[in-house]
N, C-alpha and C positions, 0 to 999 in steps of 0.2 A: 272429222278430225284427221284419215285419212289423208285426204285430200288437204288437207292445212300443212299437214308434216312432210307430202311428196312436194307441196308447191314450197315450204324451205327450205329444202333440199336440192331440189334443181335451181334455185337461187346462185349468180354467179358468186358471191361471197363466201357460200359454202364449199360451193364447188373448188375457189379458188386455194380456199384454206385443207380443204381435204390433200389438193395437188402438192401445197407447199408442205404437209407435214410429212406426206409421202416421202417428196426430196430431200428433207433434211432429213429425213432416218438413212436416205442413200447417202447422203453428206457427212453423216457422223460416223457412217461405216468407210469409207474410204478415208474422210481427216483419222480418224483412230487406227487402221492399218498404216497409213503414211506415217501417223507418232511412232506406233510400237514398231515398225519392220524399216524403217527409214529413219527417222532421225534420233531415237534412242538407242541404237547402236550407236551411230555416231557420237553423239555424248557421249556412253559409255567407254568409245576407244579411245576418246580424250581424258575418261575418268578417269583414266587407269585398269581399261577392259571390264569394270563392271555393270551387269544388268539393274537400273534402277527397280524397274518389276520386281526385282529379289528383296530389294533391303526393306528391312523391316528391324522394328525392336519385341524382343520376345519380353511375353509377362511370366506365362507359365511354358516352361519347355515341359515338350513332346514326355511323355510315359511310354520308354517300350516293354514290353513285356520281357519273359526270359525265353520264347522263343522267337523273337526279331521283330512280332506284332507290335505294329504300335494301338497302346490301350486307352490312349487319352494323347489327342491331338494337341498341338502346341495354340496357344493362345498369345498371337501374335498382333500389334499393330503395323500394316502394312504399309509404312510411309513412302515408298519409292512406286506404288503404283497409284499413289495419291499425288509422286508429282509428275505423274505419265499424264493424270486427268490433267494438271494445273498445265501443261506443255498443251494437248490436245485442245485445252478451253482457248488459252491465247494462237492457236494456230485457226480456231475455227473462226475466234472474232477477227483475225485480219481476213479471212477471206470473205466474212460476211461486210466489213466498213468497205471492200472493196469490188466487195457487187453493191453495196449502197450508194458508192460515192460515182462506178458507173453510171447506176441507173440514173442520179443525180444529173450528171454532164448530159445522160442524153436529152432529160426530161429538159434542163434549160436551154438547150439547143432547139425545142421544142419552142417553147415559152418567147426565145428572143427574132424567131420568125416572124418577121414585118406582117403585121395586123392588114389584113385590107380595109380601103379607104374607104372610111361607112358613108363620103357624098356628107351633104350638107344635111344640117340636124333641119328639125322639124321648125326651130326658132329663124335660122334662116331663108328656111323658104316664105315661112308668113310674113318676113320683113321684105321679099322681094315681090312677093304680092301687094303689097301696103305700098312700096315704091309705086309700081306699077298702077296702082290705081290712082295714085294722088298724079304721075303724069296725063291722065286723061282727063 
Protein backbone atom coordinates (compact mmCIF):
# COMPACT_ATOMS: atom_id res chain seq x y z
CA UNK A 1 0.00 0.00 0.00
CA UNK A 2 3.12 1.93 0.63
CA UNK A 3 4.31 1.71 -2.46
CA UNK A 4 0.68 2.29 -4.23
CA UNK A 5 0.48 5.71 -2.50
CA UNK A 6 4.46 6.92 -3.16
CA UNK A 7 3.77 5.52 -6.97
CA UNK A 8 0.54 8.35 -6.75
CA UNK A 9 2.34 10.66 -5.59
CA UNK A 10 5.32 10.92 -7.74
CA UNK A 11 2.46 10.86 -10.55
CA UNK A 12 2.95 14.01 -12.87
CA UNK A 13 -0.67 14.97 -12.20
CA UNK A 14 -0.01 15.25 -8.62
CA UNK A 15 2.86 16.68 -8.82
CA UNK A 16 1.50 19.09 -11.10
CA UNK A 17 -1.55 20.01 -8.88
CA UNK A 18 0.58 20.26 -5.66
CA UNK A 19 2.85 23.06 -7.90
CA UNK A 20 -0.36 24.87 -9.01
CA UNK A 21 -1.95 25.30 -5.49
CA UNK A 22 1.42 26.17 -4.21
CA UNK A 23 1.30 29.25 -6.80
CA UNK A 24 -2.04 30.31 -6.28
CA UNK A 25 -1.78 30.83 -2.62
CA UNK A 26 1.49 33.11 -3.93
CA UNK A 27 -1.10 34.52 -6.33
CA UNK A 28 -3.80 35.48 -3.97
CA UNK A 29 -1.19 36.97 -1.64
CA UNK A 30 0.17 39.32 -3.91
CA UNK A 31 -3.57 39.94 -6.10
CA UNK A 32 -4.78 40.75 -2.19
CA UNK A 33 -1.76 43.16 -1.21
CA UNK A 34 -2.10 44.91 -4.92
CA UNK A 35 -6.38 45.15 -3.78
CA UNK A 36 -5.74 46.47 -0.26
CA UNK A 37 -2.26 48.62 -0.67
CA UNK A 38 -2.84 49.82 -4.36
CA UNK A 39 -6.04 50.06 -5.54
CA UNK A 40 -8.40 50.60 -2.47
CA UNK A 41 -6.74 53.66 -1.71
CA UNK A 42 -7.30 54.84 -4.80
CA UNK A 43 -10.95 54.30 -4.82
CA UNK A 44 -11.12 55.61 -1.59
CA UNK A 45 -9.38 59.00 -2.71
CA UNK A 46 -12.02 59.14 -5.33
CA UNK A 47 -14.61 58.15 -2.62
CA UNK A 48 -14.18 60.96 -0.74
CA UNK A 49 -10.77 59.59 1.26
CA UNK A 50 -12.55 56.81 2.68
CA UNK A 51 -11.23 53.20 3.56
CA UNK A 52 -13.82 50.61 2.26
CA UNK A 53 -12.11 48.07 4.94
CA UNK A 54 -13.82 50.39 7.45
CA UNK A 55 -17.39 50.46 6.46
CA UNK A 56 -19.56 48.39 7.97
CA UNK A 57 -23.25 48.44 9.47
CA UNK A 58 -23.41 48.03 13.37
CA UNK A 59 -26.20 45.68 14.85
CA UNK A 60 -25.23 45.97 18.38
CA UNK A 61 -22.61 48.88 19.33
CA UNK A 62 -19.50 48.23 21.38
CA UNK A 63 -20.46 48.29 25.67
CA UNK A 64 -17.70 50.28 27.19
CA UNK A 65 -17.38 50.02 30.49
CA UNK A 66 -17.01 53.00 33.19
CA UNK A 67 -13.45 52.69 33.01
CA UNK A 68 -12.79 52.96 29.16
CA UNK A 69 -12.82 48.98 28.86
CA UNK A 70 -14.61 47.81 26.23
CA UNK A 71 -17.09 44.92 27.77
CA UNK A 72 -18.86 43.63 24.95
CA UNK A 73 -17.46 44.23 21.47
CA UNK A 74 -19.50 45.66 18.72
CA UNK A 75 -21.46 43.35 16.62
CA UNK A 76 -20.80 44.54 13.35
CA UNK A 77 -21.60 43.58 9.62
CA UNK A 78 -18.49 44.18 7.77
CA UNK A 79 -19.60 45.14 4.23
CA UNK A 80 -16.61 47.17 2.78
CA UNK A 81 -14.21 44.42 3.27
CA UNK A 82 -16.72 42.22 1.52
CA UNK A 83 -16.28 44.37 -1.33
CA UNK A 84 -12.37 44.51 -0.98
CA UNK A 85 -13.00 40.33 -1.55
CA UNK A 86 -15.65 41.21 -4.47
CA UNK A 87 -12.60 43.82 -6.22
CA UNK A 88 -9.84 41.01 -5.36
CA UNK A 89 -12.18 38.18 -6.98
CA UNK A 90 -12.53 40.19 -10.33
CA UNK A 91 -8.99 41.31 -10.32
CA UNK A 92 -7.65 37.60 -9.83
CA UNK A 93 -10.24 36.24 -12.67
CA UNK A 94 -8.73 38.83 -15.24
CA UNK A 95 -5.34 37.69 -14.67
CA UNK A 96 -6.23 34.11 -14.67
CA UNK A 97 -8.61 34.51 -18.41
CA UNK A 98 -5.42 35.93 -19.34
CA UNK A 99 -2.91 33.30 -18.61
CA UNK A 100 -5.68 31.13 -20.14
CA UNK A 101 -6.14 32.93 -23.19
CA UNK A 102 -2.11 33.02 -23.34
CA UNK A 103 -1.62 29.70 -22.97
CA UNK A 104 -4.36 29.25 -25.50
CA UNK A 105 -2.62 31.38 -28.54
CA UNK A 106 0.41 29.37 -27.64
CA UNK A 107 -1.11 26.05 -27.68
CA UNK A 108 -2.80 26.94 -31.35
CA UNK A 109 0.45 28.18 -32.58
CA UNK A 110 1.39 24.67 -31.61
CA UNK A 111 -1.53 22.88 -33.23
CA UNK A 112 -1.35 25.08 -36.69
CA UNK A 113 2.29 23.94 -37.26
CA UNK A 114 2.30 22.15 -40.83
CA UNK A 115 1.90 18.31 -39.97
CA UNK A 116 4.71 16.30 -41.80
CA UNK A 117 3.79 14.63 -44.89
CA UNK A 118 2.95 11.07 -43.69
CA UNK A 119 3.99 9.73 -47.84
CA UNK A 120 1.41 7.72 -49.30
CA UNK A 121 -1.25 5.54 -47.26
CA UNK A 122 -0.98 1.87 -47.28
CA UNK A 123 -4.01 1.89 -50.05
CA UNK A 124 -1.78 3.58 -52.43
CA UNK A 125 1.08 1.75 -52.37
CA UNK A 126 -0.99 -1.63 -52.93
CA UNK A 127 -2.61 -0.01 -55.96
CA UNK A 128 0.80 0.68 -57.29
CA UNK A 129 1.72 -2.75 -56.71
CA UNK A 130 -1.54 -3.95 -58.65
CA UNK A 131 -0.43 -1.35 -61.37
CA UNK A 132 2.77 -2.85 -61.59
CA UNK A 133 1.97 -6.36 -61.87
CA UNK A 134 -0.73 -6.23 -64.32
CA UNK A 135 2.22 -4.36 -66.59
CA UNK A 136 4.14 -7.53 -66.64
Amino acid sequence: MLKEFRDFIMTGNVVDLAVAVILAGAVGLVVTGFTNDMIMPIVGHFAGGMDFADLKYVLDPAVIGPDGEIVEPENAVMWGKWVNSIINLIIVGFVLFMIVKAYGNVRKKKEEAPAPDPGPSEKDILLEIRDELRKK
